[in-house]
KOLBAMI-205420 format. One line per 5 residues: number of its first residue (from 1); for each residue x, y negated, z negated of N, C-alpha, C. Coordinates in pm, whole numbers. Each point is the difference from the previous one (the first is absolute). Layout:
N
NUM = X:Y:Z:X:Y:Z:X:Y:Z  ...;
end
This chain:
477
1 = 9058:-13250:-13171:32:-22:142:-123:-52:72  20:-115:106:-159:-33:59:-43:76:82  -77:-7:55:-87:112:98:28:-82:130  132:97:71:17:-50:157:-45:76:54  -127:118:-17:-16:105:72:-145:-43:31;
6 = -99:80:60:-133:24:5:-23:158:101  -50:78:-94:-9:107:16:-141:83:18  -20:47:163:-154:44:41:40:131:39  -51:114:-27:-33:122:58:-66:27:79  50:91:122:-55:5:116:-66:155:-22;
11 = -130:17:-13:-63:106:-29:-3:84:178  -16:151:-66:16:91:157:-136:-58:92  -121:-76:-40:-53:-16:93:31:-120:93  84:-18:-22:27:-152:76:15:32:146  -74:-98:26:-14:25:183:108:-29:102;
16 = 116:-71:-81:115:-37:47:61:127:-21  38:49:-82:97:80:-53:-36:111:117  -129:57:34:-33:110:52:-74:-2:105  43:-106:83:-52:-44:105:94:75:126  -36:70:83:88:137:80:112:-82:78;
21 = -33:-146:29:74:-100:64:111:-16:-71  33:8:-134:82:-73:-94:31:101:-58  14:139:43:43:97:-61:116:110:110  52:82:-25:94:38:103:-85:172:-21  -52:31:133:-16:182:-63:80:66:19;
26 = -61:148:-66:57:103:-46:9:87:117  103:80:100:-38:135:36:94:111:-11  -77:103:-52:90:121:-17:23:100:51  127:53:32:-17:89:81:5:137:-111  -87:124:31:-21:57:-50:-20:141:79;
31 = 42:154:-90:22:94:107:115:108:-98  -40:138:44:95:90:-58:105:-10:49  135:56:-87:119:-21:-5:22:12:165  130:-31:53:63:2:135:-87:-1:136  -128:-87:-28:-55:-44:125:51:-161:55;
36 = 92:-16:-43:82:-101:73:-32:-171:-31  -44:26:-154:-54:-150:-51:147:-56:19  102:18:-100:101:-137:13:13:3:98  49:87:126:9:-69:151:-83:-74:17  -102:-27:-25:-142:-90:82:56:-93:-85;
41 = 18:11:-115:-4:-110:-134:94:-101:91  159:85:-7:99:-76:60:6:-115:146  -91:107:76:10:-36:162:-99:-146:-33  -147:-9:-93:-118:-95:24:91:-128:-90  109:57:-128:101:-141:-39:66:21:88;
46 = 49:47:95:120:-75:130:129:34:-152  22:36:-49:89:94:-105:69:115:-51  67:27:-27:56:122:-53:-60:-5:-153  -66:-38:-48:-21:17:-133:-57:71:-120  -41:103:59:-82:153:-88:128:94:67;
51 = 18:101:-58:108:125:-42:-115:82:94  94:56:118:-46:71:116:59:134:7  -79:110:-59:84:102:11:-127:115:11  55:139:93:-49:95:-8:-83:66:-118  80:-29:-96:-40:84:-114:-170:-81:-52;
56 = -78:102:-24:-136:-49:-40:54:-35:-136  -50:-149:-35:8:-56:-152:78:-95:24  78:-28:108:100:-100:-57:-47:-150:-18  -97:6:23:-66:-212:-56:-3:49:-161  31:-43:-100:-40:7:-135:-102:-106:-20;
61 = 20:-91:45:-95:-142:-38:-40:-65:97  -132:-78:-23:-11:-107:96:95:-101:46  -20:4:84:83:-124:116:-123:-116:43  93:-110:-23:-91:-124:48:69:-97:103  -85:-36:112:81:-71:92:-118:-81:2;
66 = 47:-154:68:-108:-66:40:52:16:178  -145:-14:86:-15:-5:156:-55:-116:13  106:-67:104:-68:-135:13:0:-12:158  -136:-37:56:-36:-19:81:-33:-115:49  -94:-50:144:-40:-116:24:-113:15:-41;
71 = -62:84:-49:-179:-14:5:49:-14:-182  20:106:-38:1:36:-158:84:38:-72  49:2:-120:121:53:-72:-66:74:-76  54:164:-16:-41:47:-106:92:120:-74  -47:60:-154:93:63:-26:24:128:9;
76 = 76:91:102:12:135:-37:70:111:-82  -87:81:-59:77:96:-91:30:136:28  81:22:15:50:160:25:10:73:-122  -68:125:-38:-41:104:-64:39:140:-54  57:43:-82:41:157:-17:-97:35:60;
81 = 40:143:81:-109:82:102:-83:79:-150  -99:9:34:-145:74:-71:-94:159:43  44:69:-84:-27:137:27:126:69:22  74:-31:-90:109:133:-25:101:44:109  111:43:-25:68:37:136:135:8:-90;
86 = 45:3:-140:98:-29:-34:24:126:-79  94:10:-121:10:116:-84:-42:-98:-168  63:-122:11:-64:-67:-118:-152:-22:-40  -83:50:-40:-157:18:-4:0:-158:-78  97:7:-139:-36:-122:-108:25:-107:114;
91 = 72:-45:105:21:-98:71:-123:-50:86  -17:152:54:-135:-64:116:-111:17:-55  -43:27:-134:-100:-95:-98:-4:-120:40  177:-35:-93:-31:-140:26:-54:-128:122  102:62:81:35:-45:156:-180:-61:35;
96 = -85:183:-47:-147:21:71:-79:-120:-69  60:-33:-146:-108:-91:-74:47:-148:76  133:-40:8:-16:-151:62:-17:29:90  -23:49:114:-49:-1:134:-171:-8:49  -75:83:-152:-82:-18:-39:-58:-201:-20;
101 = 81:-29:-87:14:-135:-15:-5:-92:64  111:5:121:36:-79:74:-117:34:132  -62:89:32:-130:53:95:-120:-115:-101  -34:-3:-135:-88:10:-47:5:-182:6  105:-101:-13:-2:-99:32:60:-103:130;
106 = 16:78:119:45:-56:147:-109:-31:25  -13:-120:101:-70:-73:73:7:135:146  56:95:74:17:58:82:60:108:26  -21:84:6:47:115:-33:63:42:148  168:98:17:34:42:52:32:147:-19;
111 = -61:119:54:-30:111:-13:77:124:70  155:9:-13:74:85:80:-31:169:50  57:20:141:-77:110:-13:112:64:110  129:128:-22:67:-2:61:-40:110:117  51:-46:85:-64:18:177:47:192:28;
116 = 128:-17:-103:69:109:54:-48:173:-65  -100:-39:-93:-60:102:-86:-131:-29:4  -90:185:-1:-135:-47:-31:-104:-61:-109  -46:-56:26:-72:-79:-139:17:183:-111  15:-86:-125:41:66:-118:-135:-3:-120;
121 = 13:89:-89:-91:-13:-75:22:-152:-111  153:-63:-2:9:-130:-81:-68:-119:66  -34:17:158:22:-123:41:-173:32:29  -56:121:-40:-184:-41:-26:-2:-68:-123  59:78:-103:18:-50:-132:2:-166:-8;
126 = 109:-30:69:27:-127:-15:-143:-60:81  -38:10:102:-118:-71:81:-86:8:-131  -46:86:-68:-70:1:-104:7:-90:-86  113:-28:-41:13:-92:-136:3:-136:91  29:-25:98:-29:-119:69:-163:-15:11;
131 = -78:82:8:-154:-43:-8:-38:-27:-77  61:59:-141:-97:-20:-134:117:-77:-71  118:-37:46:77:-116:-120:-13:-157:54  72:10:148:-49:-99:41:-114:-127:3  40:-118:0:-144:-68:-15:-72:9:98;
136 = -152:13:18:-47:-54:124:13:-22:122  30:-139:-39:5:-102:162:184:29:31  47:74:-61:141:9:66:15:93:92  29:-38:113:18:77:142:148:91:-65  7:101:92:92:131:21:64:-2:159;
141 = 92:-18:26:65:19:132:97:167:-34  -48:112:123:35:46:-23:117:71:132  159:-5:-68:108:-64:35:55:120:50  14:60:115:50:127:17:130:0:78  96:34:-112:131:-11:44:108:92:23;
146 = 128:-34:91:109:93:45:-49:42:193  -101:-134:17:-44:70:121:57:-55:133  150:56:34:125:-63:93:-87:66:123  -79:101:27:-37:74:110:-186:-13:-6  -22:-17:83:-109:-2:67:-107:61:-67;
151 = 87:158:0:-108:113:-10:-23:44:-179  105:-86:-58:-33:-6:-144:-109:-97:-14  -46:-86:73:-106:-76:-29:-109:30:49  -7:46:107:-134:96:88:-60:125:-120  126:72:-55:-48:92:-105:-76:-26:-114;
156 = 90:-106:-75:-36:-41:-118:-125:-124:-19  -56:-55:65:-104:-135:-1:-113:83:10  -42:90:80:-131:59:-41:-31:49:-109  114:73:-48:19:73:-164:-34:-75:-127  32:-148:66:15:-126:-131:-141:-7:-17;
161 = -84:27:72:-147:-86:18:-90:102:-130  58:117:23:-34:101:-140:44:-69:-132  98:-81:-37:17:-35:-116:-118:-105:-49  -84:-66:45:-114:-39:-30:17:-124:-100  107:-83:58:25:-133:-67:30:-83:58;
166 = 17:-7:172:0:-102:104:-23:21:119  -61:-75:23:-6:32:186:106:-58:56  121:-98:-42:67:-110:22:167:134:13  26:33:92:113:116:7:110:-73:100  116:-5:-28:118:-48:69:99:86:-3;
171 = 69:1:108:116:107:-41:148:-74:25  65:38:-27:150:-87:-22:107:50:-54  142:-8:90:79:53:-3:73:-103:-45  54:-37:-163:82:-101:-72:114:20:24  71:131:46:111:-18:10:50:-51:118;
176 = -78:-1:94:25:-26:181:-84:-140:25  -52:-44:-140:-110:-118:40:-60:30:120  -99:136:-8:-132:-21:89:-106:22:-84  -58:-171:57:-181:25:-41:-26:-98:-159  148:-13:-75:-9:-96:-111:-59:-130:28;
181 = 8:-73:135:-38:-116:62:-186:-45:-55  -4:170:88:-179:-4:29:-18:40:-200  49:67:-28:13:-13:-207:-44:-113:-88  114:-118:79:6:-91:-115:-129:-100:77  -40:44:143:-122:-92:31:-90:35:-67;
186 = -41:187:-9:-113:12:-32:-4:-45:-177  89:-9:-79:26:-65:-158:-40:-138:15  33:-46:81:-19:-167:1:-141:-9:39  -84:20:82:-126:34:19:-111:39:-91  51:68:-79:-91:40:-129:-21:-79:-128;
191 = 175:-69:-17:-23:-47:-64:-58:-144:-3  12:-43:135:-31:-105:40:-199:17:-45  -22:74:63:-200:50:-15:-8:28:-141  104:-25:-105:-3:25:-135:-18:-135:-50  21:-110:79:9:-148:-8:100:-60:-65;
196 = 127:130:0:204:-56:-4:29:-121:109  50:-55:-48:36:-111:131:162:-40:-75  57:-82:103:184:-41:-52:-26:-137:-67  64:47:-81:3:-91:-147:74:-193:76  -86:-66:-24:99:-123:72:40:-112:-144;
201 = 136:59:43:73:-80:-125:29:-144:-34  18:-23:177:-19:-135:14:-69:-97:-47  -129:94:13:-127:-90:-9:-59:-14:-141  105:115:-72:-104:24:-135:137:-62:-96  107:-30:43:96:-165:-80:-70:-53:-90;
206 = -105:-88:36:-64:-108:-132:-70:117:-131  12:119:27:-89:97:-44:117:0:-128  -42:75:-119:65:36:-142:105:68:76  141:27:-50:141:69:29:-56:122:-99  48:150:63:-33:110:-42:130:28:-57;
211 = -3:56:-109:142:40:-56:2:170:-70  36:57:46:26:143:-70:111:7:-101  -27:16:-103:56:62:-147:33:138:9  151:-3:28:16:138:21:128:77:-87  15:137:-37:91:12:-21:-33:173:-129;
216 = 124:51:-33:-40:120:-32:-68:15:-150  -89:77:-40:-72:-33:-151:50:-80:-125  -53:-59:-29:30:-38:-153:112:-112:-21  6:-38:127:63:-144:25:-31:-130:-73  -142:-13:-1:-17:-162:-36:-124:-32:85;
221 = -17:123:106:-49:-141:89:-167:-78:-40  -80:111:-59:-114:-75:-49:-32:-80:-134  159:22:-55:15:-124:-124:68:-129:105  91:-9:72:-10:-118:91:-148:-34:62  -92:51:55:-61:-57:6:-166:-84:-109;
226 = 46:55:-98:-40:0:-102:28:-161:-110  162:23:91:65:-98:-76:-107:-145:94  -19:15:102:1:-113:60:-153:-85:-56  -43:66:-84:-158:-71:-46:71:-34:-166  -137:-131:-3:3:-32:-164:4:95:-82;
231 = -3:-34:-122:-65:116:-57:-93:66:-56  -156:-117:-10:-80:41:36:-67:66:60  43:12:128:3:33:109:37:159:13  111:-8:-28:96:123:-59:-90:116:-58  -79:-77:-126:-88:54:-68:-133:64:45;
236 = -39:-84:106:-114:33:57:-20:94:138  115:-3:46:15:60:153:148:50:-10  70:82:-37:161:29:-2:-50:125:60  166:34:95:-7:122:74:63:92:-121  -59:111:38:58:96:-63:176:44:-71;
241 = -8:-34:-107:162:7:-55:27:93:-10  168:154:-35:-18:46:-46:132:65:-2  26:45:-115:166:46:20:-3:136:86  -116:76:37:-23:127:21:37:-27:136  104:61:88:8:-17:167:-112:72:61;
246 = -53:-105:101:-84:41:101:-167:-44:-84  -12:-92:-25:-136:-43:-100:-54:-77:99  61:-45:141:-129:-37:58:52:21:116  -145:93:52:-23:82:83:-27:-23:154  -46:-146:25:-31:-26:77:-6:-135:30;
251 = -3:-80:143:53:-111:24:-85:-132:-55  40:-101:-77:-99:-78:-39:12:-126:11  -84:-55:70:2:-130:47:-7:-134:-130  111:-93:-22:-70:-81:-52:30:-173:74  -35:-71:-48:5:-144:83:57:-76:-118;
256 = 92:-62:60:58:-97:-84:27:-144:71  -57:-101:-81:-27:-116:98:130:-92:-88  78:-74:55:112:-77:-52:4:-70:93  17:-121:-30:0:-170:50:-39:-2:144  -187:35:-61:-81:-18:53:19:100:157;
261 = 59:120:-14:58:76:114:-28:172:-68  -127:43:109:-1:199:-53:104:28:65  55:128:-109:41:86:9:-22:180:-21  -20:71:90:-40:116:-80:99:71:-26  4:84:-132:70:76:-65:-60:141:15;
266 = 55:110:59:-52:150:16:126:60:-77  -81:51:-127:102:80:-80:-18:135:31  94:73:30:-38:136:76:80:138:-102  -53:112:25:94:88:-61:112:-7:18  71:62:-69:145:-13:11:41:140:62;
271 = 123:-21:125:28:90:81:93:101:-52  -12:122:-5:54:68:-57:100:88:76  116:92:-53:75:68:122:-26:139:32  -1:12:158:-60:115:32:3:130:-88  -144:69:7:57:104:-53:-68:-19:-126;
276 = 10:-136:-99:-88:-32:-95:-153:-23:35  -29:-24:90:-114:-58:48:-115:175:14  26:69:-117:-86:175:23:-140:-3:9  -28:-161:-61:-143:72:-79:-52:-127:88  -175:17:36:-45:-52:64:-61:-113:-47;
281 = -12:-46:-106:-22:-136:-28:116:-108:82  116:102:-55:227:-58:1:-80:-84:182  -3:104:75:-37:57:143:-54:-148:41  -138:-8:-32:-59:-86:15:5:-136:-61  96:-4:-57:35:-111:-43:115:-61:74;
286 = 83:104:92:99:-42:92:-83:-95:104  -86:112:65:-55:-41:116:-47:-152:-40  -106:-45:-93:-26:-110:-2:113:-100:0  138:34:-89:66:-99:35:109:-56:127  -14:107:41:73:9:130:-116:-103:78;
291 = -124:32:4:-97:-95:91:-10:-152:-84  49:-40:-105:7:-76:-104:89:-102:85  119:88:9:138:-82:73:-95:-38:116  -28:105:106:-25:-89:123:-66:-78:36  -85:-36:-105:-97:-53:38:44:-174:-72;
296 = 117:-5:-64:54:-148:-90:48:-60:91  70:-129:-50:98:-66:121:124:2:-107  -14:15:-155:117:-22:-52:69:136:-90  59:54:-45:-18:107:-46:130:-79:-146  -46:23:-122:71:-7:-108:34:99:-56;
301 = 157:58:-15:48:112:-25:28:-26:-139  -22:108:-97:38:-34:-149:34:93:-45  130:-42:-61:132:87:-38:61:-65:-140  -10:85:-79:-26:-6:-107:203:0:-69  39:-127:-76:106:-68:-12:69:101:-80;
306 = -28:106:-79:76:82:-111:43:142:99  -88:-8:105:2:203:113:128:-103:84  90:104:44:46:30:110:-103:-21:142  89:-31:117:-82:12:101:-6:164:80  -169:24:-16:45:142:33:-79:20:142;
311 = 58:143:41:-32:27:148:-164:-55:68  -101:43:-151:-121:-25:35:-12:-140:3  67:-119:-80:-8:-122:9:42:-48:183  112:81:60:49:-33:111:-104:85:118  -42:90:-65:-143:32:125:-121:-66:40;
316 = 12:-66:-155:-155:-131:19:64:-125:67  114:-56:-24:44:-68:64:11:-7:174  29:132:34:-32:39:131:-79:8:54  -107:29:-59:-171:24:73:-23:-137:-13  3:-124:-83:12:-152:8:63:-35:140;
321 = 106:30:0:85:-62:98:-67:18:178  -7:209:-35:-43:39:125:-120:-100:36  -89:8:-77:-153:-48:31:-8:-160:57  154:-76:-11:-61:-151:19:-41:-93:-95  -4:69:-95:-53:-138:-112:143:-91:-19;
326 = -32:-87:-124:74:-107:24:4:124:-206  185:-16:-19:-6:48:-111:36:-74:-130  -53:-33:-108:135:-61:-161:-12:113:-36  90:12:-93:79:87:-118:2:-83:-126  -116:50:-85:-22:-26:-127:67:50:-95;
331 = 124:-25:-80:56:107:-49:-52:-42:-214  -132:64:-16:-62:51:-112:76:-3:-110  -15:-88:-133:26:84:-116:138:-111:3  -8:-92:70:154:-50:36:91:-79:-183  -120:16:-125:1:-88:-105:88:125:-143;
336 = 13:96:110:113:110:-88:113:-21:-4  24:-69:144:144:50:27:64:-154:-20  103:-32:-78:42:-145:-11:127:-43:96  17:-142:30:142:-44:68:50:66:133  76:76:-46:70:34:116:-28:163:53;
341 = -42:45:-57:-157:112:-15:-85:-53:120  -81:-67:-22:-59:-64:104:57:-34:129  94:-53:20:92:15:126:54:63:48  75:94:-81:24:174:59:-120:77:73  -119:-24:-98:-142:72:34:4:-55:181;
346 = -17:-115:2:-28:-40:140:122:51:94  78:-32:-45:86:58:94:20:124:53  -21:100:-76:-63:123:-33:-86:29:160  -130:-77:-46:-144:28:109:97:-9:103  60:-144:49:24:-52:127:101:121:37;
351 = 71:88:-68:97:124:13:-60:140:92  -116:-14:-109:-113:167:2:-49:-6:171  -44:-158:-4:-99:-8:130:56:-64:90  101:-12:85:26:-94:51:-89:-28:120  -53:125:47:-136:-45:107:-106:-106:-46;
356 = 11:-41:-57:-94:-105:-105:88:-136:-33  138:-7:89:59:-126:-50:-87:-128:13  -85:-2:103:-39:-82:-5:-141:-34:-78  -56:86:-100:-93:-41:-102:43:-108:-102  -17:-80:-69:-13:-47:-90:12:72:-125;
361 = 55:-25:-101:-27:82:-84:-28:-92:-158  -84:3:-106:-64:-60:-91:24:101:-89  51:-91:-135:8:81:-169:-78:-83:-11  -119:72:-128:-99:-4:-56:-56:101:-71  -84:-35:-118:-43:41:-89:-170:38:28;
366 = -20:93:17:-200:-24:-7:20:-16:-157  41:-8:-123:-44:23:-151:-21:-161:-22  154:-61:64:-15:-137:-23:-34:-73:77  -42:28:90:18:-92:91:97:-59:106  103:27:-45:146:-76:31:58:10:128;
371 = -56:-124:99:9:69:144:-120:63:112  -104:-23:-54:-65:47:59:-105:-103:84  31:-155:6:-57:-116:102:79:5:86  108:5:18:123:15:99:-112:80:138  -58:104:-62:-11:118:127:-135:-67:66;
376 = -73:-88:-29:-85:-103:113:63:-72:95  97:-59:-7:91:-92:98:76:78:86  78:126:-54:45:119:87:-97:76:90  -87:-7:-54:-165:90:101:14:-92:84  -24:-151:-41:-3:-25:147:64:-51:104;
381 = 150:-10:-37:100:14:116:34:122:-4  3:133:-42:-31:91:116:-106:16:54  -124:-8:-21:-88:-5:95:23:-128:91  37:-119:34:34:-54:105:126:6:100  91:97:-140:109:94:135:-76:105:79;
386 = -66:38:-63:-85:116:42:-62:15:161  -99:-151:5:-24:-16:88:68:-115:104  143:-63:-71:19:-106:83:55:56:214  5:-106:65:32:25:117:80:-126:37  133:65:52:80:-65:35:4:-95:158;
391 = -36:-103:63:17:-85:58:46:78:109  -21:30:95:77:79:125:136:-77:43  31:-84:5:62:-99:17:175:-5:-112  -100:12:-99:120:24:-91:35:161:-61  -107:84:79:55:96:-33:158:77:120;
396 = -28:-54:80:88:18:128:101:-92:-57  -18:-117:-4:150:-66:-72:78:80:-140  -68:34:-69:85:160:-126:77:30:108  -104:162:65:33:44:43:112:6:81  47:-97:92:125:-54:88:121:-6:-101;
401 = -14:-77:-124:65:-17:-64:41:92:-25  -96:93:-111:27:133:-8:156:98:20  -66:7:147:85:61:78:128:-72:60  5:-88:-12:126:-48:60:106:27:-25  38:16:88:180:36:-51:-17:113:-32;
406 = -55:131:-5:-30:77:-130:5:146:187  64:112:-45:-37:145:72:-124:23:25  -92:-16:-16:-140:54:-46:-79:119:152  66:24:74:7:105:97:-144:-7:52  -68:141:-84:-147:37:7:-78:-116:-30;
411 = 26:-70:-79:-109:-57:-48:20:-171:46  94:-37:87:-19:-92:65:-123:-8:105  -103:-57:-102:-156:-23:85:-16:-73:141  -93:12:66:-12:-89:106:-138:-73:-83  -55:18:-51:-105:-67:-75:-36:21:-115;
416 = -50:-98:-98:-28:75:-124:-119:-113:-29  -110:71:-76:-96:-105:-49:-46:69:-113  -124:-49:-105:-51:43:-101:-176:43:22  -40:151:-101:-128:83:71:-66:-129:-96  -156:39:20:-58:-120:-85:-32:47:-124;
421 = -27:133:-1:-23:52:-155:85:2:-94  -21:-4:-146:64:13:-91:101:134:-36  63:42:2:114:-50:-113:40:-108:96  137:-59:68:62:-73:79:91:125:31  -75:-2:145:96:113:109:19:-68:100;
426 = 112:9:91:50:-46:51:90:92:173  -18:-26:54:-31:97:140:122:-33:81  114:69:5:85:7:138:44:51:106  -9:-42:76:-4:91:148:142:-27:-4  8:115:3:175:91:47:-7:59:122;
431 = 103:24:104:42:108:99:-16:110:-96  19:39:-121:-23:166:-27:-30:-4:-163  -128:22:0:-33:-17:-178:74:168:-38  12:62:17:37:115:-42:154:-35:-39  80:-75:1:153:-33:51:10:-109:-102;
436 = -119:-31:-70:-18:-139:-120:77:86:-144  55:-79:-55:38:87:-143:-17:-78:-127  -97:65:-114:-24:-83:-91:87:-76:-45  96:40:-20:117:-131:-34:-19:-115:85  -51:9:117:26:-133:73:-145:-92:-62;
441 = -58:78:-22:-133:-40:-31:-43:-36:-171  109:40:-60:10:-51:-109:75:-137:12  114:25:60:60:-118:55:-94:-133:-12  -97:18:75:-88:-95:90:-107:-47:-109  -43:131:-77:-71:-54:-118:52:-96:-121;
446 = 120:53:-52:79:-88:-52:35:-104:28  1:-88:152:53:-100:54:-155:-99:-5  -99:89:33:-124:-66:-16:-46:-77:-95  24:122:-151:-90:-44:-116:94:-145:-45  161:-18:51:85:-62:-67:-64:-169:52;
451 = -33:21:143:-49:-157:67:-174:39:-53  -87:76:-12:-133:-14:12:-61:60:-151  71:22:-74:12:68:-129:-105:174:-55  -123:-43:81:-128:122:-5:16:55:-147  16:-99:-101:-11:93:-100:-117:86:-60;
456 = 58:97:-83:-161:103:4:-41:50:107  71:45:111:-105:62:76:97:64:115  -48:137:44:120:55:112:-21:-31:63  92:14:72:-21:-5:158:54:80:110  -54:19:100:-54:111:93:68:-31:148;
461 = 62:74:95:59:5:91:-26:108:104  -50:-68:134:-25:92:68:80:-25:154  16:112:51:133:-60:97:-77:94:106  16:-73:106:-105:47:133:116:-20:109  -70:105:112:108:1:125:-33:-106:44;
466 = 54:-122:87:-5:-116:48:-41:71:210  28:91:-36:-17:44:173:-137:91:24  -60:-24:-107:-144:63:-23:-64:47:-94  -145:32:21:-74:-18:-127:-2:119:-90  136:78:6:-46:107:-58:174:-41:-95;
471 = 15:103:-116:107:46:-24:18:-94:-162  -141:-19:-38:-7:-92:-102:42:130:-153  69:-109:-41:54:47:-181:-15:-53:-63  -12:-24:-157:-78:-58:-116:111:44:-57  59:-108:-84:47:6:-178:3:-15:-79;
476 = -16:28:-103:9:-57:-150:-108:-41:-57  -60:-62:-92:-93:10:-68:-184:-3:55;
end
């Protein structure tokens, strides 16, 4: 076979790779059980998305959201509470070691501390292991929450100054949103003096397309990228092979240059389903790939042609979708299955996922090869769905169309235009976004992709009151 590849490794010191500009950070919120992290978690994503309940223990795992702002985007993780409070001891081991983890690699630490009880002997404990696990130069905000009344905050802020890990004390009531405002300023502030700044996507276009290799162990994915060099090459620099699930541990950059155009390839651990993830290597191998995804523009899902599509295949698919990237579906191993095998298989995916109708989807072989130039020409019309922008002009002419003739009640806009950032979201002012119903809005997506196609890549809907600046909603990916 000739050599259509050319294959460079991007070693961890590269000044690109780890340049704070070109990277998305880390902050965690961190804190013994039922001081009110997923509320904060939930209220700072504008989400319902961490399990909110009385009972101390109920986060089992990290939670990852990205916060996107005007100054900065970055990623937050919500935490099993640390220092005990449960009857399972073997659990809040665990819980204590990734929290451990996830403290030991954040760019910023968020430090709960609930308003309504007096400081405890866990939450010195915990200030403790924040002095000596923590790195350095990573600031501690320390987050004192449940505080709806006055005099829970008058009590509790002098008390905090004893824990001896910030002078930086806020108090905030997540469930009533008071004080999260002055929260997410003082986060943006720090990290900003950390020299985080918002990633400009725009600008960094002519730059290599980032692609995340994703998907659950023992897939393929670092023999696909493996596949993509000579074999010399192969010989001299190959990522780690291995039938053993979970053989590489951590996210790894490589560059692949094809007709005369980089590409980087980040082969990342493979995501595993909750609950598997016990041991703290598992742990830390999430976190990196979760920051793996956010930080790509393309994310390559690989799903392996002989498995069923299973729940964990449709959770990675989701954290793809949620996050904005532009997604294909590689479906691995595709040189087993013959004829009409192969077309069932696909039909299959497009069944499992239908939130993903609009990915692309590619059979291919990493052993043979077979199929695997196809996925350069797909990178980059979804990455130019990714970022394309529709003509104001002709996006109002759809739109009219659209709707014509058609009930459409709520969601008959008085205006609609497109945000400038990537994924392609798209903004309508309604008399009552609350009164919008995804069906109509699937409607609208479907009518879109059919005139404007966006293949590879979701797209995003946000429906705003037209009678003022408040009452804004977000959907979908």
């Amino acid at each position: 076979m000739t050599n259509k590849f050319a294959m460079h490794p991007v070693r961890e010191s590269s000044k690109t790779r780890y340049n704070s500009r070109m990277r998305i950070p880390t902050v965690a919120i961190v804190g013994r059980p039922n001081t009110g992290k997923s509320t904060l978690f939930n209220r700072l994503a504008g989400m319902r998305k961490a399990i909110e309940s009385a009972i101390p223990g109920t986060t089992r795992d990290h939670i990852a959201h990205r916060i996107e702002t005007l100054s900065l985007d970055f990623l937050l993780l919500d935490t099993g509470g640390m220092g005990g409070g449960t009857d399972d001891k073997a659990f809040e081991a665990d819980v204590h070691r990734q929290s451990l983890l996830a403290l030991e690699n954040a760019d910023l630490i968020l430090f709960t501390i609930n308003a309504r009880e007096a400081l405890t002997k866990s939450d010195f404990a915990i200030a403790e292991l924040l002095r000596k696990k923590r790195k350095a130069h990573v600031p501690v905000i320390v987050v004192v929450t449940k505080c709806d009344a006055q005099k829970f905050a008058d009590e509790m802020q002098p008390e905090c100054f004893h824990l001896g890990v910030s002078k930086e004390i806020i108090t905030v009531s997540a469930t009533h949103n008071i004080g999260t405002e002055n929260l997410l300023k003082a986060i943006i502030k720090m990290l900003k003096q950390l020299h985080f700044g918002k990633v400009d996507e725009a600008s960094s276009q002519s730059n290599a397309v980032r692609i995340a290799i994703i998907g659950k162990p023992n897939v393929g994915k670092s023999s696909i990228i493996n596949a993509f060099m000579s074999d010399p090459q192969r010989r001299t620099s190959p990522l780690l092979v291995s039938p053993i699930p979970g053989t590489t541990r951590d996210a790894v950059d490589t560059t692949i240059r094809f007709h005369e155009r980089d590409y980087i390839f980040v082969d990342t651990a493979g995501i595993k389903r909750r609950g598997q993830t016990d041991r703290d290597i598992e742990t830390f191998a999430y976190l990196r790939s979760i920051r793996a995804l956010e930080e790509s523009d393309v994310a390559v899902l690989v799903l392996p042609a002989v498995e069923t599509v299973s729940h964990v295949d449709k959770r990675i698919a989701g954290l793809a979708v949620e996050s904005g990237k532009g997604l294909i579906i590689l479906v691995n191993k595709i040189d087993l299955l013959k004829g009409e095998e192969r077309i069932e298989k696909i039909a299959e995916i497009r069944t499992q996922l239908p939130f993903c109708r609009f990915a692309p989807v590619i059979p291919c072989s990493a052993l043979s090869r077979d199929g695997l130039l196809k996925i350069f020409d797909i990178i980059e019309t979804v990455q130019a769905n990714r970022t394309r922008r529709i003509p104001i002009k002709d996006l109002r002419a759809w739109y009219s169309d659209a709707i014509y003739g058609r009930p459409m009640g709520a969601l008959r806009a008085k205006y609609i235009t497109q945000a400038e950032d990537p994924p392609p979201t798209f903004v309508l002012f309604v008399k009552d976004p609350k009164a919008v119903r995804s069906s109509q809005l699937r409607f609208l997506e479907n009518s879109l992709r059919s005139l404007f196609a966006f293949e590879g890549t979701p797209i995003r809907w946000i429906t705003k009151s037209a009678n003022s600046t408040g009452g804004l909603r977000r959907h979908g990916g």
